[in-house]
Backbone as JSON Lines, residues from 0, in Angstrom:
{"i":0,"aa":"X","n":[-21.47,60.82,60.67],"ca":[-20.5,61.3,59.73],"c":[-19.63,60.16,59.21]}
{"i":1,"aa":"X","n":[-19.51,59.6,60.26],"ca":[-18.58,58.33,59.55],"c":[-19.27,56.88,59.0]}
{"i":2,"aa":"X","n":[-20.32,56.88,58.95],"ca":[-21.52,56.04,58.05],"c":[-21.79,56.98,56.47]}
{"i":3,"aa":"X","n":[-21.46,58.65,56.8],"ca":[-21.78,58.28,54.89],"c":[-20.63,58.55,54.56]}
{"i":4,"aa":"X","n":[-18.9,58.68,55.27],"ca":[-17.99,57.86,54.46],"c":[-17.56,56.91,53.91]}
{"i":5,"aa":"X","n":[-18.38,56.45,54.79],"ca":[-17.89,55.17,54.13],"c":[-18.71,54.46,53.31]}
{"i":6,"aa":"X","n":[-20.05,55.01,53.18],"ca":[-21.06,54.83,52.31],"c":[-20.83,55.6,50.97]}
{"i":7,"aa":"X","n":[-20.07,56.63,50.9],"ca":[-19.31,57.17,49.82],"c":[-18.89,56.61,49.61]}
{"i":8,"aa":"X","n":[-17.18,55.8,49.6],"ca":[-16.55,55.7,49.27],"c":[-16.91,54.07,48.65]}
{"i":9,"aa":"X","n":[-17.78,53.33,49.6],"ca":[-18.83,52.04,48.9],"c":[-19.35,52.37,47.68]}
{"i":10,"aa":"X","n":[-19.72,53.68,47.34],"ca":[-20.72,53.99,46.2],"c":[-19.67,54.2,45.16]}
{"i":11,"aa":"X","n":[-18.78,55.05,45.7],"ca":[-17.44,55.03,44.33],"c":[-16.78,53.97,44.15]}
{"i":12,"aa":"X","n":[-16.58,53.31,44.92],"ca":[-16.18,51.66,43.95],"c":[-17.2,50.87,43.57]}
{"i":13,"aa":"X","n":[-18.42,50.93,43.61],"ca":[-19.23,50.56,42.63],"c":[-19.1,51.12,41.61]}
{"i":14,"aa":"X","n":[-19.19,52.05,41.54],"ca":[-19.66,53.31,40.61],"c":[-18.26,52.88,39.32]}
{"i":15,"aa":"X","n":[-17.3,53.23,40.07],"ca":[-15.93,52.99,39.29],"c":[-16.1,51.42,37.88]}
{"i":16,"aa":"X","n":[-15.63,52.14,36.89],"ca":[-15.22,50.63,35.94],"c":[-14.02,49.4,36.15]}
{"i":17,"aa":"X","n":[-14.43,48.82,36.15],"ca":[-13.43,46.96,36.26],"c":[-11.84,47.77,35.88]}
{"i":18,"aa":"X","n":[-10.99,47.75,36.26],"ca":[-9.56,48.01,35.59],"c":[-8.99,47.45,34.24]}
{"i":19,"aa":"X","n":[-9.06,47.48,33.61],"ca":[-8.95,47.13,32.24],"c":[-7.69,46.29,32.16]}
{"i":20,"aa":"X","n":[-7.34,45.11,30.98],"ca":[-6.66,44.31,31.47],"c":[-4.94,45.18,30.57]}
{"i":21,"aa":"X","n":[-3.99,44.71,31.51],"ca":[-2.71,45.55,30.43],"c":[-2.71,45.43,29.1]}
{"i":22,"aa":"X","n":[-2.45,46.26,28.62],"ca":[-1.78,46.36,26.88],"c":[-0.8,45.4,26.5]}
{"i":23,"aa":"X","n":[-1.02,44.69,25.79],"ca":[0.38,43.15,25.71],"c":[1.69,43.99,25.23]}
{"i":24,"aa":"X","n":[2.45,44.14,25.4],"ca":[3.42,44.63,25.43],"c":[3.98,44.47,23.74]}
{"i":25,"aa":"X","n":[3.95,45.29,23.28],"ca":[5.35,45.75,21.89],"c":[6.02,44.84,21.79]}
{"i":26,"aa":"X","n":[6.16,43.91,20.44],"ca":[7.09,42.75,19.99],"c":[8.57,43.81,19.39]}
{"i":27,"aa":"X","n":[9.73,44.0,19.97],"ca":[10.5,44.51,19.38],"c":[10.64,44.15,17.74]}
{"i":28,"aa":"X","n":[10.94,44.97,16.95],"ca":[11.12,44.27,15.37],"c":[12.3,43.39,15.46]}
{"i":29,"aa":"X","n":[11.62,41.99,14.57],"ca":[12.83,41.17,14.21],"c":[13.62,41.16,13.59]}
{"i":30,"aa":"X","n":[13.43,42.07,12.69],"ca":[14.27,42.5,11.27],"c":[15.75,42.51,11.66]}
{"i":31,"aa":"X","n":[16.36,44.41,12.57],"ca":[17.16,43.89,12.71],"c":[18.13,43.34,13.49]}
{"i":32,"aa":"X","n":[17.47,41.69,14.52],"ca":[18.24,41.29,15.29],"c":[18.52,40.06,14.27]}
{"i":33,"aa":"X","n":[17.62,39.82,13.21],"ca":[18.12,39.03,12.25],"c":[18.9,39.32,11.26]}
{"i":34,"aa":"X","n":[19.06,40.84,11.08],"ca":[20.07,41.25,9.93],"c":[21.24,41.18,10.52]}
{"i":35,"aa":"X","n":[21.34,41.6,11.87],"ca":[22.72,41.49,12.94],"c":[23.38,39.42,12.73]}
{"i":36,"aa":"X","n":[22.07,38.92,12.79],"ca":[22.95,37.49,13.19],"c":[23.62,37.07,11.49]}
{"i":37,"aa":"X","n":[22.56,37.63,10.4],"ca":[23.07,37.22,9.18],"c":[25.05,37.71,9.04]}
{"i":38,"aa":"X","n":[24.75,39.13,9.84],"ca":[25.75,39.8,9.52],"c":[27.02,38.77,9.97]}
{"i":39,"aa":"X","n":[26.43,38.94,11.0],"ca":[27.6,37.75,11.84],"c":[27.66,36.42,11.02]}
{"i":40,"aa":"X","n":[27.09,35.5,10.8],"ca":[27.15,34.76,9.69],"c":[27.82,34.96,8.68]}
{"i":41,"aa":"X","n":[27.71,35.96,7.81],"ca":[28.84,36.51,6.32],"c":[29.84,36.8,7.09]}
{"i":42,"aa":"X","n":[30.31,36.98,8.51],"ca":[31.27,37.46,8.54],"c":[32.2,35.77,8.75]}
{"i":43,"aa":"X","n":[31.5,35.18,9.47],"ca":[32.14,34.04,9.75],"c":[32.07,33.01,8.51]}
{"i":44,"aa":"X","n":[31.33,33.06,7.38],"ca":[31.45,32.36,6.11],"c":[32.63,32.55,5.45]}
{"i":45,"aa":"X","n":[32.93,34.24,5.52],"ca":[33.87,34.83,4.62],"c":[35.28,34.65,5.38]}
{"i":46,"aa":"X","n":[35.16,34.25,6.41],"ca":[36.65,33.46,6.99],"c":[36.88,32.47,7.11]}
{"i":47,"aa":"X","n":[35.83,31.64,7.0],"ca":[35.67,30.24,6.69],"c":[36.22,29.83,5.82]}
{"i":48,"aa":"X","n":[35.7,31.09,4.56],"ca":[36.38,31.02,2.85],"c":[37.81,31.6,2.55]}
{"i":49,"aa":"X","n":[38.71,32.55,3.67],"ca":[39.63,32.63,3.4],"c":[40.61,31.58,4.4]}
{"i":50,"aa":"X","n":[40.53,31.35,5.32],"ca":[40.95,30.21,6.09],"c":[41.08,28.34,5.34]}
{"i":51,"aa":"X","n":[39.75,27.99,4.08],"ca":[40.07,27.17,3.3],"c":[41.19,26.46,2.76]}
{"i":52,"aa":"X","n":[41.93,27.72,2.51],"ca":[43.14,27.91,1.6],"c":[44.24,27.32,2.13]}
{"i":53,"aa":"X","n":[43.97,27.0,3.7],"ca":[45.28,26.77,4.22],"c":[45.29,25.04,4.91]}
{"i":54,"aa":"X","n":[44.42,24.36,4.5],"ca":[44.05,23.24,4.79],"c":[45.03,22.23,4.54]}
{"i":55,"aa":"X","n":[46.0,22.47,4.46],"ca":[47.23,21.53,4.38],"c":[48.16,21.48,4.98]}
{"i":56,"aa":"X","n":[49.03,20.69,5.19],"ca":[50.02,20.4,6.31],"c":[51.39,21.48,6.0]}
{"i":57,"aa":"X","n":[51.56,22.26,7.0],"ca":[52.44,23.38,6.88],"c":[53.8,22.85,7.28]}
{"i":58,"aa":"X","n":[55.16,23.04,6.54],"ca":[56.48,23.28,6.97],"c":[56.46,24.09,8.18]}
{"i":59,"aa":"X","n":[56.84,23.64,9.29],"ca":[57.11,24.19,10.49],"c":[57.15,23.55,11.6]}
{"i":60,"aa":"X","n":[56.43,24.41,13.01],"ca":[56.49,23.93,14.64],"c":[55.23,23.37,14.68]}
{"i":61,"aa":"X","n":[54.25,23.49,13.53],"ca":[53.43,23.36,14.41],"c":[52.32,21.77,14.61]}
{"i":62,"aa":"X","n":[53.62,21.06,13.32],"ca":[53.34,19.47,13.48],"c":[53.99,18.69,14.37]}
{"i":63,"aa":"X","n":[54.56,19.51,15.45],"ca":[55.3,18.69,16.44],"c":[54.17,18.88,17.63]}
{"i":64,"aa":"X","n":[53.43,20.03,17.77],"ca":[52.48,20.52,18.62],"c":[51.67,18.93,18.51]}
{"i":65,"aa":"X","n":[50.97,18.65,16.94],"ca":[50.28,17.2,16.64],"c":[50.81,16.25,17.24]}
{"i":66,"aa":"X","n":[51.91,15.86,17.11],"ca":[52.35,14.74,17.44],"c":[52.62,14.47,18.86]}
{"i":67,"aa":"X","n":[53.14,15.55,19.38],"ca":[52.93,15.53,21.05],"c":[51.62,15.26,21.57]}
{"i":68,"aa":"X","n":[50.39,15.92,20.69],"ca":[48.78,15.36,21.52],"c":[49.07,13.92,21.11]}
{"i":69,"aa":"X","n":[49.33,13.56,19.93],"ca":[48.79,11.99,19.86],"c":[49.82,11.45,20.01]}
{"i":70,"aa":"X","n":[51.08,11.4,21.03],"ca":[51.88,10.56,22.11],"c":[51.29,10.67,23.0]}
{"i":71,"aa":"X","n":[50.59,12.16,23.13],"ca":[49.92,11.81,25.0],"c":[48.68,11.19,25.04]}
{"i":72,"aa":"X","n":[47.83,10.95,23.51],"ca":[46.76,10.5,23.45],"c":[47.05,9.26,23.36]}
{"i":73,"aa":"X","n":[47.72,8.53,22.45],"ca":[47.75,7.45,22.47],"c":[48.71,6.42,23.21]}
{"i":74,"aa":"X","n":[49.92,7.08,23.3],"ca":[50.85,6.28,24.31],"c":[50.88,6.69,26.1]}
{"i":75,"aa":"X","n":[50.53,7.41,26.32],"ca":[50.4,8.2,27.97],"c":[51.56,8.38,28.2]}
{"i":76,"aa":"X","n":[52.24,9.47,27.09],"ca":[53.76,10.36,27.73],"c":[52.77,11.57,27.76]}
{"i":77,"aa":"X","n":[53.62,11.88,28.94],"ca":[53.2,13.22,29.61],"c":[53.66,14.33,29.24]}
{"i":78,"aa":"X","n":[53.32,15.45,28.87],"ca":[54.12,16.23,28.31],"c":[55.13,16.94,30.0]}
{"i":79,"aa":"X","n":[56.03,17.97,29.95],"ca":[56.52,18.04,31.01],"c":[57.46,17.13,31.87]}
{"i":80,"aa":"X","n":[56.71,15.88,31.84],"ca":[57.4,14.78,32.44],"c":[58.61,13.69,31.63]}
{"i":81,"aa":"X","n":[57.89,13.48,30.27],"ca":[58.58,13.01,29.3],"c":[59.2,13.45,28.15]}
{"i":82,"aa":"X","n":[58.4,14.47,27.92],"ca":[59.04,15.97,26.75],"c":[59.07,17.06,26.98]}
{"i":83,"aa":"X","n":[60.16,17.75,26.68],"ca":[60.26,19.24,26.61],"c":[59.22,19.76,26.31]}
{"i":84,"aa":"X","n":[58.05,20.44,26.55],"ca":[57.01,21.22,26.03],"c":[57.21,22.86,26.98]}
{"i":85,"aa":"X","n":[57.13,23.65,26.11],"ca":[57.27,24.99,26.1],"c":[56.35,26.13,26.73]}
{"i":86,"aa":"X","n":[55.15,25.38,26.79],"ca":[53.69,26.53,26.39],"c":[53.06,25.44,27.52]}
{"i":87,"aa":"X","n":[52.22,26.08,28.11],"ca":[50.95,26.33,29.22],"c":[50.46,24.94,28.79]}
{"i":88,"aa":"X","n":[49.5,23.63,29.56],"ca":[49.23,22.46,29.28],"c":[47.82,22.63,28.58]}
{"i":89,"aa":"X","n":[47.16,23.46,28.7],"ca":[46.55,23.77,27.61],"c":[46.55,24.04,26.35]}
{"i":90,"aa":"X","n":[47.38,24.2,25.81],"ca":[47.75,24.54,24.55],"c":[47.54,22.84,23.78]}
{"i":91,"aa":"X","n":[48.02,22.07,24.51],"ca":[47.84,20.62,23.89],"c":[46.86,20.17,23.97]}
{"i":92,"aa":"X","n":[45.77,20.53,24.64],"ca":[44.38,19.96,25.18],"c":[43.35,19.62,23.93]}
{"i":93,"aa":"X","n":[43.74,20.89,23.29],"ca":[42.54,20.17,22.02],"c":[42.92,19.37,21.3]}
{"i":94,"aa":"X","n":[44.32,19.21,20.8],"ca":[45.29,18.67,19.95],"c":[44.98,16.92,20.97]}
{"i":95,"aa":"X","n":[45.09,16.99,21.86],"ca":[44.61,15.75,22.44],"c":[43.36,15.07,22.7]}
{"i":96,"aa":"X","n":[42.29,15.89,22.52],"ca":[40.96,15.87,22.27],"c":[40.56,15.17,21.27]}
{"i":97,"aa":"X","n":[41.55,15.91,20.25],"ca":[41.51,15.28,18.52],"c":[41.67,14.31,18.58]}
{"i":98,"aa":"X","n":[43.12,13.56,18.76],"ca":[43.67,12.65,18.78],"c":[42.74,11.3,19.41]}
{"i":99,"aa":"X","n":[42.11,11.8,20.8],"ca":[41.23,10.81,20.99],"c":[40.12,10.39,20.54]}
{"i":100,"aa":"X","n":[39.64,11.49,19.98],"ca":[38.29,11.37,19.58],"c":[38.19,11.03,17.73]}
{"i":101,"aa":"X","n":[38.97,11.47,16.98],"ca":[39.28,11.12,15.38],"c":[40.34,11.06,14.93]}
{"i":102,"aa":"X","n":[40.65,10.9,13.79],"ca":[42.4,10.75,12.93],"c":[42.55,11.85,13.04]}
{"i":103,"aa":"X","n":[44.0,12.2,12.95],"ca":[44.64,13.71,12.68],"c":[44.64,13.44,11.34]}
{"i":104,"aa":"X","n":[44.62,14.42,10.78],"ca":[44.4,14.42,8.99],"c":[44.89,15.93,9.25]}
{"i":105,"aa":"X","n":[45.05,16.31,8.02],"ca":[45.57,17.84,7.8],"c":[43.95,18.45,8.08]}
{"i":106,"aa":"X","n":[43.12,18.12,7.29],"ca":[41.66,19.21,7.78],"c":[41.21,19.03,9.21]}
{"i":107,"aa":"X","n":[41.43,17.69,10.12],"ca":[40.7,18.09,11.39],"c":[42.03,18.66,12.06]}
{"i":108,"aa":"X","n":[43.17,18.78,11.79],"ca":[44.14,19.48,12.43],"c":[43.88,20.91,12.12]}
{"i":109,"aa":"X","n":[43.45,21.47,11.26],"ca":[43.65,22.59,11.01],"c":[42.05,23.34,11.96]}
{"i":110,"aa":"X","n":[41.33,22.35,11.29],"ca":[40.5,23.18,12.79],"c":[40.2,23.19,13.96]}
{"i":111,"aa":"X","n":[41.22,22.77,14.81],"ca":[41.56,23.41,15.96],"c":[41.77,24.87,16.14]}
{"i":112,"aa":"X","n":[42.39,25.68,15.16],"ca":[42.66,27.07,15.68],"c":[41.67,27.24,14.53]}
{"i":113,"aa":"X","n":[40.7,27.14,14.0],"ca":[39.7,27.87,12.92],"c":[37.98,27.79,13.56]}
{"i":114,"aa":"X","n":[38.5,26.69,14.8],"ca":[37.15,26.78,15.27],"c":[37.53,27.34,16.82]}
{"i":115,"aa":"X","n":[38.69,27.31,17.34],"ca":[38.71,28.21,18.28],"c":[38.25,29.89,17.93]}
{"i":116,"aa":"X","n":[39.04,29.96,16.82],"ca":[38.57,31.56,16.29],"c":[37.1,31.93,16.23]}
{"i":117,"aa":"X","n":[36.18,30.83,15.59],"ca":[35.18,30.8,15.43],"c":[34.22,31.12,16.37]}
{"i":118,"aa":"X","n":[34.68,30.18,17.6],"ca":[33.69,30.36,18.6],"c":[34.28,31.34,19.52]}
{"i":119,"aa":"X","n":[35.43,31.83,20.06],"ca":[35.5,33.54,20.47],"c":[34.84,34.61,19.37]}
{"i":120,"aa":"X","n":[34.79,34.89,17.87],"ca":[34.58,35.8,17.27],"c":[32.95,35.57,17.18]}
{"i":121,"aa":"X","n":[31.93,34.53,17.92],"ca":[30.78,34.06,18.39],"c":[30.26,34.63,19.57]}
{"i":122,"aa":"X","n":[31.77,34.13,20.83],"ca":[31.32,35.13,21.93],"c":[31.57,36.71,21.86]}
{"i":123,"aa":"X","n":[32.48,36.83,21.34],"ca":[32.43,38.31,20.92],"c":[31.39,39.17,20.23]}
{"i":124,"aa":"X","n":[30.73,38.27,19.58],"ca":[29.29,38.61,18.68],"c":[28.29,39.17,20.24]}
{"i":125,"aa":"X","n":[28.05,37.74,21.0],"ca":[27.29,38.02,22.04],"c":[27.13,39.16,22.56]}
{"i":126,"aa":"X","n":[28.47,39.16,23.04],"ca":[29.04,40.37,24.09],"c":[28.68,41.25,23.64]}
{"i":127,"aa":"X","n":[29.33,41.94,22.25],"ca":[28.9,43.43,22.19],"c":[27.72,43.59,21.63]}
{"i":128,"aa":"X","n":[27.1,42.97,21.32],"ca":[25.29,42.8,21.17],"c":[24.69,42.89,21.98]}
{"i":129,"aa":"X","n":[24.95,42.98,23.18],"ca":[24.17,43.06,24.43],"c":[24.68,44.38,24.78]}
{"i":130,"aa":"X","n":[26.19,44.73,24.74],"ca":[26.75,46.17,25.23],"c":[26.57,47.24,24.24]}
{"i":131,"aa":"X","n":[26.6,46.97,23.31],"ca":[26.99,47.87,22.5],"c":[25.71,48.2,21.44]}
{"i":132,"aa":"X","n":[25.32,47.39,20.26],"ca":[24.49,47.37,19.86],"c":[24.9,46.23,18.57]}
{"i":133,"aa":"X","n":[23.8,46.26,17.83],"ca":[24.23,45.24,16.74],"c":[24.97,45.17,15.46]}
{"i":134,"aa":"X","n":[24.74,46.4,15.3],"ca":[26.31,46.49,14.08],"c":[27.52,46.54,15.26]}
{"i":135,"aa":"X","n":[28.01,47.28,15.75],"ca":[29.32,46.88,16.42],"c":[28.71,45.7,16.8]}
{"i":136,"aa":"X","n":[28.63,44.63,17.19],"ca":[28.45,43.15,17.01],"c":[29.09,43.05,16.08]}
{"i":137,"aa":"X","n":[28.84,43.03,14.99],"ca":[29.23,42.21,13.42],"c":[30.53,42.6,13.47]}
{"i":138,"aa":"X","n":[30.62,44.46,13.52],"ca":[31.94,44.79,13.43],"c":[33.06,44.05,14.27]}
{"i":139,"aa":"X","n":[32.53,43.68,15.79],"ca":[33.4,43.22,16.82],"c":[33.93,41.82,16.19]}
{"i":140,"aa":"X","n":[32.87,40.98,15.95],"ca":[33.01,39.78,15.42],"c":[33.98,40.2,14.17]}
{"i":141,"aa":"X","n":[34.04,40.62,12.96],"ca":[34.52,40.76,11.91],"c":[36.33,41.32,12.13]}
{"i":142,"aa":"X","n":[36.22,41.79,13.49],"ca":[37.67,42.37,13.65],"c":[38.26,40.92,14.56]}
């Protein structure tokens, strides 16, 4: 009895066909994870284009912010130690970044806070593109 089980069950895996190889799996459409990034794109062009406007040196606080990075960039006063500074030591970090790395001019001053915006309203793109879906993406980014 137990010679033609197992002589059965020899004959059904012969018998049986090769397993066929998987189905390649479904390319999701590209369409729209590329209409999502365009979106994001017009959104960040079109602030690009209203942000333009302001590319010049403003009456106010916030050319003293400049001049404090490039004393600490170029002379090594400390902020805290040698000047009154108000705000978290970060706040000067890029402003000192600048300073070391190119001229302050009114346009690379100004994008410091146009490319900070830029690249949060970037990670924000990410984020809710993965949570949410891809129009709220654009929307997230766009707000």
């Amino acid at each position: 009895m137990d010679e033609r089980i197992v002589t059965n069950i020899a004959e059904a895996q012969e018998n049986e066909a090769p397993p066929s190889p998987p189905a390649p799996a479904e390319r999701p459409p590209r369409l729209p994870e590329a209409m999502a990034w365009v979106g994001f794109f017009l959104v960040l062009l079109g602030y690009l284009i209203i942000k333009s406007y302001s590319l010049h040196w403003e009456v106010g606080d916030e050319n003293i912010y400049l001049y404090m990075a490039r004393a600490s960039a170029d002379h090594g006063v400390w902020f805290y130690r040698d000047f009154f500074f108000a705000h978290p030591p970060l706040h000067l970090l890029p402003g000192v970044l600048l300073a070391k790395f190119s001229e302050t001019t009114p346009f690379t001053a100004r994008l410091i806070p146009v490319g900070a915006t830029a690249l949060g309203a970037f990670f924000i793109f990410l984020l809710a593109r993965r949570r949410t879906g891809r129009l709220a993406a654009v929307a997230a980014a766009a707000l």
